[in-house]
matplotlib code that plots the C-alpha trace (Angstrom):
import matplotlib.pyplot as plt

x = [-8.2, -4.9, -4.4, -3.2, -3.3, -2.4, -2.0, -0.8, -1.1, -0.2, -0.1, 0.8, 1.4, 2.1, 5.0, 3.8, 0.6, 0.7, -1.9, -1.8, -4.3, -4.2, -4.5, -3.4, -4.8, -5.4, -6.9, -6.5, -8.2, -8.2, -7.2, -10.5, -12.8, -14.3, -14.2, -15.8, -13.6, -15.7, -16.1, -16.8, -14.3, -11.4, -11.3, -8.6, -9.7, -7.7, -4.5, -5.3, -5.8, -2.6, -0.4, -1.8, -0.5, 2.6, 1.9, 2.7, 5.6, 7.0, 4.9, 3.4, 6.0, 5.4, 6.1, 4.9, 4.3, 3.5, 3.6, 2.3, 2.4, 1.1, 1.3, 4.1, 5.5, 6.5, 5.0, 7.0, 10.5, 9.8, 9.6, 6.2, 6.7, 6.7, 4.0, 1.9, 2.1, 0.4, -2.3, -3.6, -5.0, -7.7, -7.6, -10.8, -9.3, -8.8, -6.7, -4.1, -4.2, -3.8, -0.4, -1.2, -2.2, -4.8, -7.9, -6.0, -2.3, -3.5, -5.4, -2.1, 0.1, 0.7, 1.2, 3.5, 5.9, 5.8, 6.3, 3.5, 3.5, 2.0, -0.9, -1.5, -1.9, -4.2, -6.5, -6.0, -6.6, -9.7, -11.5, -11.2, -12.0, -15.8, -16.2, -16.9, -18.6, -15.9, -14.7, -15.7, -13.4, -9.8, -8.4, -9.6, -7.5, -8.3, -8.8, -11.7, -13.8, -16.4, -16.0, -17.7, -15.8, -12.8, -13.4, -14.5, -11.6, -9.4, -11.8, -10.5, -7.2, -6.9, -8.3, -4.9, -3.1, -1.7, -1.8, -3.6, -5.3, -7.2, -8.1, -10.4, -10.9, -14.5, -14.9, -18.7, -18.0, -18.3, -20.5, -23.6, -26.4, -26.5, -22.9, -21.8, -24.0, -22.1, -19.1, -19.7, -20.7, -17.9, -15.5, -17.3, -17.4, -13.8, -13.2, -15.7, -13.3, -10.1, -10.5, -8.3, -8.7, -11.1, -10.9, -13.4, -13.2, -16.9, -19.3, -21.8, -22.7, -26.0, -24.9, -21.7, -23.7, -26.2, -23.7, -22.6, -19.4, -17.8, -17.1, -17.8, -14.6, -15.9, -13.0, -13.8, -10.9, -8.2, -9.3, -11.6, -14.4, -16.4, -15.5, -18.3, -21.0, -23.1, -26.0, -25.0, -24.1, -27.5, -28.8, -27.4, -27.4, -23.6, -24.0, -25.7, -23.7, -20.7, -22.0, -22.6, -25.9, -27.2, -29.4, -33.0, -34.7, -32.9, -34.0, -37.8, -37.5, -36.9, -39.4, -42.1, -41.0, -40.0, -38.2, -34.3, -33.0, -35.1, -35.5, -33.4, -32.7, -29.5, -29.7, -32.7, -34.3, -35.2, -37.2, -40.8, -42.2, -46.0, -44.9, -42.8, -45.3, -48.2, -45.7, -44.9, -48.0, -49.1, -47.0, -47.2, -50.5, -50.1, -48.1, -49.4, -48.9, -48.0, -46.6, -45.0, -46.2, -43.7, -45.4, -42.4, -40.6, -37.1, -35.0, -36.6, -34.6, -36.9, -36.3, -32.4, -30.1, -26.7, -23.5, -20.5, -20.4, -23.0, -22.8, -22.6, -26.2, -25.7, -28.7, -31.9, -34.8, -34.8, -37.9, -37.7, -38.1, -36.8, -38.9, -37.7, -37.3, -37.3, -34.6, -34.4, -32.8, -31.5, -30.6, -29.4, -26.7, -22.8, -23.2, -26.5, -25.8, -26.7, -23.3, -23.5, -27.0, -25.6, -22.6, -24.8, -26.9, -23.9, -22.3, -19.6, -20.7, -23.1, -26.4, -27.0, -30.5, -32.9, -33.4, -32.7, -34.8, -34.1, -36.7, -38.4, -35.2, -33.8, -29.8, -28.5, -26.4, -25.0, -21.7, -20.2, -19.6, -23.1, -24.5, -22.4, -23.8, -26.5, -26.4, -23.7, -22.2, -20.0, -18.4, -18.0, -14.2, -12.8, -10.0, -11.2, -12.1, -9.3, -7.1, -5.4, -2.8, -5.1, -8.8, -9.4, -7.8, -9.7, -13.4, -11.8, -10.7, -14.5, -15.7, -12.9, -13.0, -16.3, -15.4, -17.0, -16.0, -16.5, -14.7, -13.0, -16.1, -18.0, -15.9, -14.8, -18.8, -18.9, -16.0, -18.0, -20.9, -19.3, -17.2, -13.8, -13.3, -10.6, -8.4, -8.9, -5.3, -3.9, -2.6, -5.4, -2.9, -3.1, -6.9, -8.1, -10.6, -13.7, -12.7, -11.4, -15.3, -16.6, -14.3, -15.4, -18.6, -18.4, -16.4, -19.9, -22.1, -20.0, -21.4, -24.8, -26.7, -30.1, -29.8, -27.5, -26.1, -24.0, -23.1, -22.2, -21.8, -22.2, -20.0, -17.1, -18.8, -19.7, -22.7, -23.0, -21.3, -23.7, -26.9, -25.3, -24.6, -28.0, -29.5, -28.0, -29.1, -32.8, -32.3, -30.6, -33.8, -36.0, -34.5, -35.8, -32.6, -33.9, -31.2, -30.4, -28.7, -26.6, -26.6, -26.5, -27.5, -30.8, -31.0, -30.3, -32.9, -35.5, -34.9, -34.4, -35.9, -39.2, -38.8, -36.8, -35.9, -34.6, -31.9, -31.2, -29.3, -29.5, -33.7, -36.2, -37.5, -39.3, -40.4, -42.1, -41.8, -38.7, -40.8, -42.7, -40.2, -37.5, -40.8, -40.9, -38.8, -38.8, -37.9, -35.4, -34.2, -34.2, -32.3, -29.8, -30.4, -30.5, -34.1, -33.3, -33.4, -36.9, -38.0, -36.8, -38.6, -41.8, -41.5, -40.6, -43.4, -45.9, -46.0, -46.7, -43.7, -44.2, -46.7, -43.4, -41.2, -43.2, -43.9, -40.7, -39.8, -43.0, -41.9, -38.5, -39.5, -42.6, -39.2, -38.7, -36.2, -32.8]
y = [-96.3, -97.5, -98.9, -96.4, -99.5, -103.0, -105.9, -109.4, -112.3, -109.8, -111.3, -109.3, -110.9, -108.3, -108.9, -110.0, -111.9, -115.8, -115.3, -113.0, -110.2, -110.1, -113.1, -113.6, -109.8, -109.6, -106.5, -103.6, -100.0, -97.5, -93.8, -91.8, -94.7, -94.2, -97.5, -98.3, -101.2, -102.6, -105.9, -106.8, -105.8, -107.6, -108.3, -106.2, -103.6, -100.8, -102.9, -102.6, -99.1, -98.9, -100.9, -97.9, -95.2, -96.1, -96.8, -100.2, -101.1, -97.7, -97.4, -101.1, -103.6, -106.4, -109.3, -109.3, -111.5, -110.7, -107.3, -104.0, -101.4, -97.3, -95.5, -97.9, -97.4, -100.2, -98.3, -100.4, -99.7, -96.3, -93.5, -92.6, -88.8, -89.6, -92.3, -89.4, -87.4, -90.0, -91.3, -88.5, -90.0, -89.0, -91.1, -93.0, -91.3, -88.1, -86.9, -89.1, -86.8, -83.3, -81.7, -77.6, -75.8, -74.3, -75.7, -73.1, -74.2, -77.4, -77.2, -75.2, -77.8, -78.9, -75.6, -74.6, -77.8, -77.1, -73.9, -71.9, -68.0, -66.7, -65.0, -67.8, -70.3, -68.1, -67.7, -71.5, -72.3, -70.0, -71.6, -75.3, -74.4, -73.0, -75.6, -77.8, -75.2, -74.6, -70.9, -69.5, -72.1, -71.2, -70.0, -72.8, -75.4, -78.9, -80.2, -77.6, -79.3, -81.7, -85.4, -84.0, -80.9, -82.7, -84.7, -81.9, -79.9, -83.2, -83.2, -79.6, -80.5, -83.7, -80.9, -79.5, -82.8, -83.1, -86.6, -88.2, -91.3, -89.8, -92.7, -92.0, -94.1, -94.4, -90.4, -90.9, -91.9, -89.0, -87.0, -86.6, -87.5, -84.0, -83.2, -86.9, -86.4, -83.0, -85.0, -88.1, -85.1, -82.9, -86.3, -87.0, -83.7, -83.4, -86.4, -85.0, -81.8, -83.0, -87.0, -88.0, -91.7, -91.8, -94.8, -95.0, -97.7, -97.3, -99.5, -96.9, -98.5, -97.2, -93.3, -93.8, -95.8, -92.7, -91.5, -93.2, -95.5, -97.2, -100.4, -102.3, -104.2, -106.7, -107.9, -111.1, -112.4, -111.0, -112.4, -110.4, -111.9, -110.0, -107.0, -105.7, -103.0, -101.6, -102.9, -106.3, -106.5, -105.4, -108.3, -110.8, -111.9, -110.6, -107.8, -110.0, -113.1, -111.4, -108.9, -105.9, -103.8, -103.2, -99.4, -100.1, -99.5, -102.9, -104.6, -103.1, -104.1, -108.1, -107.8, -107.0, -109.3, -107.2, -109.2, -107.4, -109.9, -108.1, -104.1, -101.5, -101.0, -98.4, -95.6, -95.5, -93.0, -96.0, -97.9, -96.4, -98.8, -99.3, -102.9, -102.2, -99.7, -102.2, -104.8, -102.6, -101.3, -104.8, -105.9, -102.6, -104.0, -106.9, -106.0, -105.8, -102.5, -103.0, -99.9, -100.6, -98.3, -96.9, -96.3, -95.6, -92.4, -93.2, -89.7, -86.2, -83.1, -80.0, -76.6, -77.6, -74.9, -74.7, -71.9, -71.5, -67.8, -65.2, -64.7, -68.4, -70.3, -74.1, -75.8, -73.3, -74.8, -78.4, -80.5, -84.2, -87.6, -91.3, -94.1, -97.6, -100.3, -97.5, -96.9, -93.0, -92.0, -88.4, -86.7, -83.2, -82.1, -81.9, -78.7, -78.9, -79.6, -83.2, -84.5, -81.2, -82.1, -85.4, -84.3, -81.6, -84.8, -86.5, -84.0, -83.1, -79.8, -77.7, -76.5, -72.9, -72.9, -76.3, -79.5, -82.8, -85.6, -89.3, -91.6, -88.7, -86.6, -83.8, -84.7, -81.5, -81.2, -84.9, -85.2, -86.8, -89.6, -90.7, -89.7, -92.3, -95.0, -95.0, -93.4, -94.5, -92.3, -93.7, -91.1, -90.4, -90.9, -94.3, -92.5, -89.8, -92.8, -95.8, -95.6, -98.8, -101.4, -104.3, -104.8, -106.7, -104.4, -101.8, -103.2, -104.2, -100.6, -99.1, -102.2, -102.3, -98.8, -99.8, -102.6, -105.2, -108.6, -110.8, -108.3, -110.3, -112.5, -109.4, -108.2, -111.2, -111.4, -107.5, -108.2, -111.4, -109.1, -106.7, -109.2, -108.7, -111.8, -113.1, -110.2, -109.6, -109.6, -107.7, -104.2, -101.4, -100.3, -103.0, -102.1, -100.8, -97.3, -99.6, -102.1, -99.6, -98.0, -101.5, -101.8, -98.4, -99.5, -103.2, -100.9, -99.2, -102.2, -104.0, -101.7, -101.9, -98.4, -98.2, -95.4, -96.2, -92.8, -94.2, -90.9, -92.6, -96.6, -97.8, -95.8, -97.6, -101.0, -103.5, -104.9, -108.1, -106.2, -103.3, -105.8, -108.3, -104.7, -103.7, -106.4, -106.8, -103.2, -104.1, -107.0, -104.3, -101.9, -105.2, -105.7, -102.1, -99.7, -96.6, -95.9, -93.0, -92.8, -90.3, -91.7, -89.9, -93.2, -92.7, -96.1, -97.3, -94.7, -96.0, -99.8, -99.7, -96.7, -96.0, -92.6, -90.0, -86.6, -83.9, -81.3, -78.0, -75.2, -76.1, -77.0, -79.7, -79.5, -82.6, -85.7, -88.2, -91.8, -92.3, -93.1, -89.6, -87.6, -89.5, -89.3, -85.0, -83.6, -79.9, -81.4, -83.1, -80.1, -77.7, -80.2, -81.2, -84.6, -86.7, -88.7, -92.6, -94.3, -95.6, -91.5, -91.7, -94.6, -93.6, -90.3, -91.7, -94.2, -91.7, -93.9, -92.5, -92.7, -93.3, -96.3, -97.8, -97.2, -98.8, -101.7, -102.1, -102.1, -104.5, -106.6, -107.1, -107.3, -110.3, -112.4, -111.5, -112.5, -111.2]
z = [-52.1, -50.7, -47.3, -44.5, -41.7, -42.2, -40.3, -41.1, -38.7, -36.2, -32.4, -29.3, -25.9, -22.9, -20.9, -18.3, -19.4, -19.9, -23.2, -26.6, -26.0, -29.6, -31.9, -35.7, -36.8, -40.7, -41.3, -43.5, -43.4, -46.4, -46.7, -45.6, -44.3, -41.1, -39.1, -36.2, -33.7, -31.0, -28.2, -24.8, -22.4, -22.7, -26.5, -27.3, -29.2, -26.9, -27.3, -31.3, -30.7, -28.5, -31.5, -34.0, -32.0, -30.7, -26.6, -27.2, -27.5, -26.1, -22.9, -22.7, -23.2, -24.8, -27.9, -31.0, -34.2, -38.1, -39.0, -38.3, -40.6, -40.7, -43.5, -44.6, -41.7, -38.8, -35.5, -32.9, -35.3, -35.1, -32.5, -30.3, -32.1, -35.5, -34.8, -33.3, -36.5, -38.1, -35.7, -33.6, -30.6, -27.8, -25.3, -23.1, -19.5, -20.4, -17.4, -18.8, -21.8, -20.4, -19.6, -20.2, -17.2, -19.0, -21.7, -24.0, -23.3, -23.7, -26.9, -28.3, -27.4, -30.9, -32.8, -30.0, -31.2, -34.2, -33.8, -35.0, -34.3, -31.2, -33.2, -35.7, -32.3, -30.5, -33.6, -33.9, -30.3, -30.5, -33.3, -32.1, -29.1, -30.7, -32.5, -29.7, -28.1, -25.1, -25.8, -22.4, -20.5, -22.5, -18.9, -17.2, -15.5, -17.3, -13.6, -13.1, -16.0, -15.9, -17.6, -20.8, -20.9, -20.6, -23.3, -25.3, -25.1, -26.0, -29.5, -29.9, -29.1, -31.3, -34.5, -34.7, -35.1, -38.6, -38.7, -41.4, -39.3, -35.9, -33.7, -30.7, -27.9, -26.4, -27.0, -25.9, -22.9, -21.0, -22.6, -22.3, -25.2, -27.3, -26.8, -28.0, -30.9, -31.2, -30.6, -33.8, -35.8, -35.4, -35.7, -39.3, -40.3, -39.7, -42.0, -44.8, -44.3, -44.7, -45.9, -42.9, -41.5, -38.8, -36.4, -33.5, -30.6, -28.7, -26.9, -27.8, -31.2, -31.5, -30.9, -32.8, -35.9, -35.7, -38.9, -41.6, -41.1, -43.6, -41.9, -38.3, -36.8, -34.0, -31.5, -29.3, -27.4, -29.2, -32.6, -35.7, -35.6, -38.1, -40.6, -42.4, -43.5, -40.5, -42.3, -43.0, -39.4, -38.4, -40.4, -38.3, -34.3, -34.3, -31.7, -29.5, -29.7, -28.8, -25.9, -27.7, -28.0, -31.5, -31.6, -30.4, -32.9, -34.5, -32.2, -32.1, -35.7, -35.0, -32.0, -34.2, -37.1, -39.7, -42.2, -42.1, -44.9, -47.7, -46.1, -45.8, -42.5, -42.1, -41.9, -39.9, -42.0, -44.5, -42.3, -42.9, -45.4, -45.1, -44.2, -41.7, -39.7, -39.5, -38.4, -35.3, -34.8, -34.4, -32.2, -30.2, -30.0, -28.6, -25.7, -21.9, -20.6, -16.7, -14.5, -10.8, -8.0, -5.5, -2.1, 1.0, 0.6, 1.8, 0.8, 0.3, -1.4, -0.2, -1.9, -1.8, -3.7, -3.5, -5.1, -5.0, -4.4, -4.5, -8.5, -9.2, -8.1, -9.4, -8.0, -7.3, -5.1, -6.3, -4.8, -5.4, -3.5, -3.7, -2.7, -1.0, -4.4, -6.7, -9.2, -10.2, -13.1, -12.9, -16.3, -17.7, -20.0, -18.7, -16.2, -15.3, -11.8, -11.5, -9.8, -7.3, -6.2, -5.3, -3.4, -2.0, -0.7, 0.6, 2.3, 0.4, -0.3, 1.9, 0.8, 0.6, 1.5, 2.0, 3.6, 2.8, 4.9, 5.5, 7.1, 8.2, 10.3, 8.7, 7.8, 6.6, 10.0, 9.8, 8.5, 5.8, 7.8, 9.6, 5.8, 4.1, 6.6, 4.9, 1.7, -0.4, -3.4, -6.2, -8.0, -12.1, -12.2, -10.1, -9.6, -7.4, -5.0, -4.9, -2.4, -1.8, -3.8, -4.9, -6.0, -2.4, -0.3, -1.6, -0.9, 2.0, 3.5, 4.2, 5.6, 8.6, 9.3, 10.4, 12.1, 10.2, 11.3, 8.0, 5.8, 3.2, 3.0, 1.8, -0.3, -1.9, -2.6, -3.8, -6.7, -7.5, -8.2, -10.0, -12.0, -10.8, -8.2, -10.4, -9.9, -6.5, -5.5, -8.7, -8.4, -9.3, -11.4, -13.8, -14.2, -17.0, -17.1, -17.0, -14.4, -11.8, -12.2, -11.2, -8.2, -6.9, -7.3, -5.6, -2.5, -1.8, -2.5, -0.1, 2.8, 2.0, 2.0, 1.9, -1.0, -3.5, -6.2, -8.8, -11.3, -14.7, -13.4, -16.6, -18.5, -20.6, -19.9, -22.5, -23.1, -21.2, -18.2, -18.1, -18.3, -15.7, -13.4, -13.5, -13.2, -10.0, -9.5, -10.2, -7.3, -5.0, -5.4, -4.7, -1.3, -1.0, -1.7, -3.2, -6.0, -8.1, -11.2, -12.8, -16.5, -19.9, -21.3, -22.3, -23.0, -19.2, -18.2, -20.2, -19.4, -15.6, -14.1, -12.6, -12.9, -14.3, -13.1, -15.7, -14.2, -16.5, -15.5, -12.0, -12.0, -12.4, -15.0, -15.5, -13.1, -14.9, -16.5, -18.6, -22.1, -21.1, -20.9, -23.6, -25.9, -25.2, -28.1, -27.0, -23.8, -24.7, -26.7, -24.4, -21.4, -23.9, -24.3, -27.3, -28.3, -28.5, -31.9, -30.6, -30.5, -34.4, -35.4, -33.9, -35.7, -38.9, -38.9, -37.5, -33.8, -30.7, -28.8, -25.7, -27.2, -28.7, -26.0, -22.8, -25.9, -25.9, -22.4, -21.0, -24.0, -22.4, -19.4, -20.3, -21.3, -25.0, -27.0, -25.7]

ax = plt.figure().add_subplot(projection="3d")
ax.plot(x, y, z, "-o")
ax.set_aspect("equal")
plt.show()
């Protein structure tokens, strides 16, 4: 196969940086591969995607050295619109992406320019739009959509590009479990359709890796710093040493001593040896089982339900309760009313019927205001929330609205936490999608609520970031904040919460342990949500899998290996 991407001691410093974000870049990619680029934060791996396509050099300025070339082409000595008909691009922040006033204008967008008839482009429009399952929302305004939706109708958008090399940036990290399996799916059955290049930058390795790529790029500070086979990746301490999180059931698999040099280990479907089960099973074993009780209720949600108007009911009598220490994790497809019940909570919308009770007093008539004193909200998209110029001035602004006298020390210690002290007088402009979600969240933790609701807090972080966060989180709930979690990381669920509520189509569903209900396959089914690789592995090796996951869990928690 010939090369469709090539670069050769490539370096790329941005204009107003001191260091190369990119460093001496030799690496080639073949016509039809599907590649998978990932790092911490801060590696570089959007700057390489941002070379590919064209926004650097002609909306990021910068210098460059060695070459660059796409499709034979030089990128930076050409123009961003005959670059974009050879990398088609969906972007990480999708409301950067948008510019119809409609999901359909939107989605035409492309046929429009190139001129496609009227009935040709609505036929067009249509059928992407069904393939990722977004037909019903063609009239909608972009801005009316959830994360998820958003990012589905940029996957329908990016199907009528007719460029040969489609490079997405984090497309999982808005969606929830099902729909980004949907999602990796629908990206690899595209290239199986039409053998275009497919290019995916993700931290999401173990839901991205759940098909079959070609090859795993790893980016640490600028530099490749391994190119290889998922599997002979797997083999290795790679993931780890640079931040990144291999799938679970990899790791179950070097837990329980499975011997990865001589097995086959990717896809996971070739995992059941005989061996390999008793291994697990006897380490399963060997594991102390321990289960924290929660005692003080702290918040109570009591027959709450909530519409918008008379024909749409979004939330319908939900019952549920948050204990002091206790981390909730709240879960449920992209719709199913999980972000409403928490803005229902807050006081951003009003319940139509309910109560909601904290420390004992009703506080359905408190407003926004006395509600965010004590129950703090940090919403999905950081840019719904940031206000001011810099990072400091912006954990700054709630604490002197209420007066606080040692403001800066507090927030100064916030951005510490969150791991942004060392920008705290940049603009929040510079910031990328990832780092302005930590700074909304350090601006809450720096007021200090007794409950905390983060909705996504983890999404587009790396690795090392998202175990240092909650970590921190698990140290906030100890103090005896009750927290709840908006995740569609399954994985986060199962690791740090006590308990976990499922949400679908505006009810509960379920309330029970995480490895309980991530271990119910009609369950998880029916909510939407995608089993972990751990669910896989116990089915494939005929494990009970709640056995394997709360193994898995007390064995990290004991101080294994990590």
């Amino acid at each position: 196969m010939s090369n469709v991407v090539e670069f050769k001691d490539f370096t790329f410093k941005y204009i107003n940086q001191l260091e190369p974000t990119l460093k001496n870049i030799n690496l080639e990619i073949k016509k039809g591969e599907k590649v998978l680029i990932a790092g911490p934060s801060g590696s570089g791996k959007s700057t390489l995607g941002s070379c590919l396509n064209g926004i650097v050099p002609f909306s990021k300025e910068g210098g460059f050295k060695g070459t660059l070339t796409v499709k034979n082409i030089e990128p930076y000595e050409s123009s961003i619109f005959e670059i974009s008909n050879l990398v088609g691009t969906v972007l990480q922040d999708q409301d950067g992406q948008f510019i119809g006033l409609s999901v359909g204008e939107d989605v035409s967008f492309i046929d429009e320019n190139n001129l496609i008839p009227q009935s040709e482009m609505i036929k067009n429009t249509e059928k992407a739009l069904k393939e990722v399952g977004m037909e019903n929302f063609i009239n909608h305004s972009p801005q009316e959509l959830s994360g998820g939706q958003k990012q589905s109708v940029s996957l329908a958008g990016i199907m009528r590009s007719p460029a040969e090399i489609l490079l997405f940036d984090e497309p999982l990290a808005n969606l929830d479990p099902y729909s980004g399996k949907h999602a990796m799916k629908l990206i690899c059955d595209i290239q199986k359709k039409t053998g275009k290049t497919i290019i995916v930058i993700e931290h999401r390795i173990e839901d991205v890796l759940e098909q079959e790529f070609d090859r795993v790029i790893i980016l640490s500070k600028g530099e490749v710093v391994a190119n290889e086979t998922p599997e002979e990746l797997f083999r290795k301490d790679i993931f780890r040493q640079y931040g990144l999180r291999e799938p679970l059931y990899i790791e179950a698999l070097k837990y329980s001593g499975v011997n990865l040099e001589t097995d086959s280990i990717y896809p996971i479907s070739k995992i059941g040896t005989n061996e390999n089960i008793k291994k697990v099973k006897t380490w399963c074993d060997s594991i102390e089982l321990k289960e924290k009780r929660f005692k003080d209720n702290i918040l109570s949600v009591q027959n709450l339900s909530f519409a918008y108007d008379e024909s749409k009911s979004i939330l319908k009598d939900v019952n549920f309760s948050v204990n002091r220490g206790e981390i909730l994790a709240l879960l449920g497809n992209n719709g199913a009313g999980k972000s409403t019940l928490c803005k229902v909570i807050t006081g951003i919308e009003k319940e139509s019927s309910g109560d909601i009770i904290f420390l004992g007093k009703s506080i359905i008539k408190n407003s926004i205001k006395r509600r965010g004193e004590k129950i703090g909200f940090v919403m999905q998209n950081p840019n719904h929330m940031i206000t001011q110029e810099t990072l400091l001035e912006e954990v700054q602004f709630g604490l002197k609205i209420r007066g606080v006298k040692d403001f800066t020390e507090k927030a100064e210690k916030a951005l510490e936490i969150c791991g942004l002290h060392e920008f705290r007088h940049w603009p929040v402009t510079s910031l990328s999608y990832g780092q302005k979600k930590r700074l909304t969240i350090a601006a809450i933790l720096a007021l200090e609520p007794e409950v905390l609701i983060l909705d996504e807090p983890t999404a587009g972080q790396d690795y090392k970031r998202y175990k240092e966060f909650m970590n921190f989180i698990k140290e906030i709930a100890n103090k005896g904040v009750g927290i709840i979690l908006i995740t569609h990381d399954m994985h986060l669920a199962l690791e740090y919460a006590n308990r976990a509520i499922v949400l679908c189509n505006g009810t509960i569903i379920a309330n029970n342990s995480p490895s309980i209900i991530l271990g119910e396959k009609e369950l998880m089914e029916k909510s939407n949500l995608k089993e972990t690789s751990l669910s896989q592995m116990a089915e494939i090796m005929g494990l009970d899998p709640e056995m394997l996951m709360n193994s898995f869990i007390n064995f990290e928690n004991q101080g294994g290996i990590r």
